[in-house]
C-alpha positions, 0 to 999 in steps of 0.5 A: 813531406818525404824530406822532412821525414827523412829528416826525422829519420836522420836525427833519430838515428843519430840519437839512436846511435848515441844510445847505443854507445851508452848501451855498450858501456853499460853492457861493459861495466855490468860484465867486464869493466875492471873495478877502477874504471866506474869514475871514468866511466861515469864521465863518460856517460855524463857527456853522452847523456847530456849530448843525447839529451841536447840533440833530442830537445834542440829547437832544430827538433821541435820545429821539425815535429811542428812542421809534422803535425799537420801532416799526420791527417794524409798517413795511415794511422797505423804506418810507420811513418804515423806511428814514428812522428807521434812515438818522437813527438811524446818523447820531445814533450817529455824530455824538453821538460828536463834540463839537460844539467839533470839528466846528466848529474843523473847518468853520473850519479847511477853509474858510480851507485852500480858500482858501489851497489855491487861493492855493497852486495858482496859485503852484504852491508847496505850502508855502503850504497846508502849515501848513493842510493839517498842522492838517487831518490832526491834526483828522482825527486827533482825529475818528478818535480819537472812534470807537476802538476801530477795525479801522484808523484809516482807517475812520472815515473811509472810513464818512462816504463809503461807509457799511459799508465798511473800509479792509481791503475797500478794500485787496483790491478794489485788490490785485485790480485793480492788477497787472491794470491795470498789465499793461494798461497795459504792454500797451497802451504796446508798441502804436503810440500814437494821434495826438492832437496835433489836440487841443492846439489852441485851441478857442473857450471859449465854443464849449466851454460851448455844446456842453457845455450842449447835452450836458447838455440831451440828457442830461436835465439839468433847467435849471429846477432847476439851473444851470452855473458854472465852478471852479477844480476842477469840482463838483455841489452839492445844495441841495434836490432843486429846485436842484442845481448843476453846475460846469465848467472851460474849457480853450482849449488843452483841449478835451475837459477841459471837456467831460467835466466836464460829462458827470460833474458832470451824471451826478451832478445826474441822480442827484439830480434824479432822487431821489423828490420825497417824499424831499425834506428829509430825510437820505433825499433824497441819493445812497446813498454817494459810491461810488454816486454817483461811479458815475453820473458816470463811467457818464455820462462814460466809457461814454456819453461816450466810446463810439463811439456817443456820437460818432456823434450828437456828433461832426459837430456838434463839426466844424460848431463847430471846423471849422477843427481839426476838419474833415479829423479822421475821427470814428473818429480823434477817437474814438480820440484821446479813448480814448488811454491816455497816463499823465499826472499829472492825475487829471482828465484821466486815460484810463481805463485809468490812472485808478484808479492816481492813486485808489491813490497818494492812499490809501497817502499819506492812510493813511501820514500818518494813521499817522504814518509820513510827514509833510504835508511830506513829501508833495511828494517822494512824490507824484513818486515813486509817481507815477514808480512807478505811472504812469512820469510825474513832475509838473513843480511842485507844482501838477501834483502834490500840489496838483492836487485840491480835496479835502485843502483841504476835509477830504475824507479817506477819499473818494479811494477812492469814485472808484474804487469807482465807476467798479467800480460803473458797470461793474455798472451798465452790464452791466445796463442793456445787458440791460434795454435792448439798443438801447441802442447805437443809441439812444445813436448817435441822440442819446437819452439818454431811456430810459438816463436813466429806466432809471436813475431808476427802479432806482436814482436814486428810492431816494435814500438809503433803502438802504445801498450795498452793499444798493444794488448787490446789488438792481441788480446782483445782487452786492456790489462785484465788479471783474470787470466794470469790467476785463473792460470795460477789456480789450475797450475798449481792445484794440478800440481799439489792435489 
């Protein structure tokens, strides 16, 4: 038993470190790569993602889980060695069901599309990116194809992100909040709107990325195994549980964008930084599910990074960096300012209260052209309208539109919906926390992160992927994905805010 764990053990790792590899490349073509090395790096990623593929599907593998299987009934259930043979076992079923030839055309294709996808974005002209993006829906397609019969096309999809999960649940989360979020939001729109107009001011780049940084820090972001770069569109990237990277973008005519960017994309590097060290090269030492790992970069960036606590303790050290901007802006005005609810057509810079509308618009589009009932050309025209439908916003170019997220360029279809099953997640999370911690506001105010930070480590982070999602949620929360929380938190914020 404990040779053929260690076994295991060992050809995980080595597919670990295949992964890792196509991760620093990755990392590289969204932050350094010049612009004529997407082909090669295509290449590149095509031979790793067929050799990755290859190892995890070999015969040698399926064996060695058989021999596994009856072995399950003498560990405990929750060990690690439990918890890694069926992690692995899910993860050979799925994957023996795609050929390897797909998964490489896919790799290639994804990485020559991001390229052209940022070639399109600054030109604001989706034709560029079209043809690619087409190609990527007809791959998708075929990756689908490989797990019929299904409840829904969508499935296979949504799987690769939040294991367990259907699109049908998916749909009934959303049917619950919609016509909820949009009272809200209808509500708040007949109250006097909040002055932010001091925001749209120029505010020093490198100002930003200092504050930002010094946010991070407190945080408990650990520089020692991880570093801050900037990107197109922001990221966090794992290449081992020693070094895990974070991204920002700076904005001088924005200076909340950056900000933000770093509170969430080092919510979720805590998430993985705070993984068990034992866990490490093997499919155990991630975050659970992109759904539970968007829940800690929201939780970080909207219910810490957005109260009024927070600004307590950040605030006058902003007014010292921006005293010009910033020095006659009461930190109450400031705080209001940031919370404004303002439909607008960028998801990332959406309020809170709008968010999950732009989340819903990205999944109908995603489904409609999965089942063929639109066209990748036709996209553009239904991006502004369901805009104007949900939002009453309508972009100016395409850039502002259907071309303002990463995600379609690198294949991620099926992953819209984790942000905002995460942001329901951090709701639960944050209930919890508050109970387990009832200083919690004031430690906050006071600028300590600490026991926030090991509080979610303890329950949540060290368990990496041992649990599937919803397993997780229940142990934390005490119930599967529940979005009472998140609009009762929504509701009083925001009431709070604008009456």
């Amino acid at each position: 038993m404990n040779k053929k764990i260690a076994e295991l053990k060992k050809l995980v790792g080595e597919i670990h470190d295949l992964q890792s590899v196509m991760a620093v490349l990755d990392w590289d073509q969204q932050t350094y790569m010049p612009p004529e090395g997407a082909e090669e790096r295509a290449a590149q990623v095509e031979t790793l993602s067929r050799l990755e593929h290859e190892k995890f599907t070999a015969p040698a593998m399926g064996e060695l889980l058989d021999s596994l299987q009856g072995k399950l009934k003498e560990l405990d259930p929750e060990s690690d060695e439990y918890c890694l043979i069926k992690v692995v076992t899910r993860e050979y079923r799925r994957k023996t069901r795609v050929p390897a030839d797909l998964v490489a055309e896919f790799a290639r294709v994804t990485t020559i599309a991001q390229h052209e996808w940022e070639k399109a974005y600054h030109a604001a002209d989706f034709k560029i990116f079209k043809p690619h993006l087409e190609k990527i829906f007809d791959l998708r397609r075929e990756y689908a194809e490989c797990f019929a019969p299904y409840d829904h096309i969508y499935d296979p999809l949504l799987d690769e992100f939040e294991p367990g999960l259907k699109t049908a649940d998916v749909m009934a989360i959303f049917d619950k909040i919609r016509p909820r979020q949009k009272a809200l939001i209808h509500e708040l729109g007949a109250r006097p709107q909040i002055d932010r107009s001091f925001l749209q001011q120029t505010y020093d780049g490198q100002k930003q990325w200092d504050f930002g940084i010094n946010v991070a820090t407190r945080m408990g972001y650990d520089w020692n195994r991880g570093r801050q770069d900037k990107a197109l569109h922001p990221f966090t990237t794992t290449f081992g549980l020693g070094d895990v990277r974070i991204t920002t973008r700076i904005l001088p005519e924005s200076l909340t964008s950056g900000l933000f960017s770093t509170i969430h994309e080092a919510g979720h590097a805590l998430y993985e930084q705070g993984i068990a060290r034992n866990l490490s090269r093997t499919p155990l030492g991630t975050g659970a599910s992109l759904a539970i790992h968007e829940s800690q970069s929201r939780l970080w960036e909207n219910m810490v990074g957005r109260s009024r606590e927070f600004w307590s303790w950040a605030y006058p050290q902003l007014q010292k960096a921006y005293p010009e901007q910033l020095g006659a802006i009461s930190m109450e005005n400031f705080y209001r300012a940031i919370n404004r609810v303002e439909p607008s057509c960028i998801r990332v810079e959406a309020d809170e209260a709008t968010y999950n509308m732009h989340i819903m618009l990205r999944l109908e589009l995603e489904i409609a052209v999965l089942e063929r009932r639109i066209t990748v050309a036709d996209l553009p025209q239904l991006w502004h309208d369901k805009m104007e439908e949900y939002l009453g916003v309508v972009p100016m170019n395409d850039r502002e539109g259907v071309l303002q997220d990463v995600h379609w360029s690198c294949g991620i279809i099926g992953y819209f919906p984790t942000y905002a099953l995460g942001n329901m997640i951090a709701a639960q999370i944050w209930e919890k926390a508050k109970a387990a911690l009832p200083d919690l506001g004031s430690m906050i105010g006071k600028g300590d992160f600490q026991p926030l930070r090991e509080w979610l480590r303890e329950n949540l982070h060290c368990h990496g992927a041992k649990f599937e999602p919803q397993e997780l949620v229940r142990r934390l929360t005490g119930s599967g994905i529940d979005p009472e929380p998140y609009l009762n938190y929504l509701y009083n914020k925001y009431r709070e805010i604008y009456y």
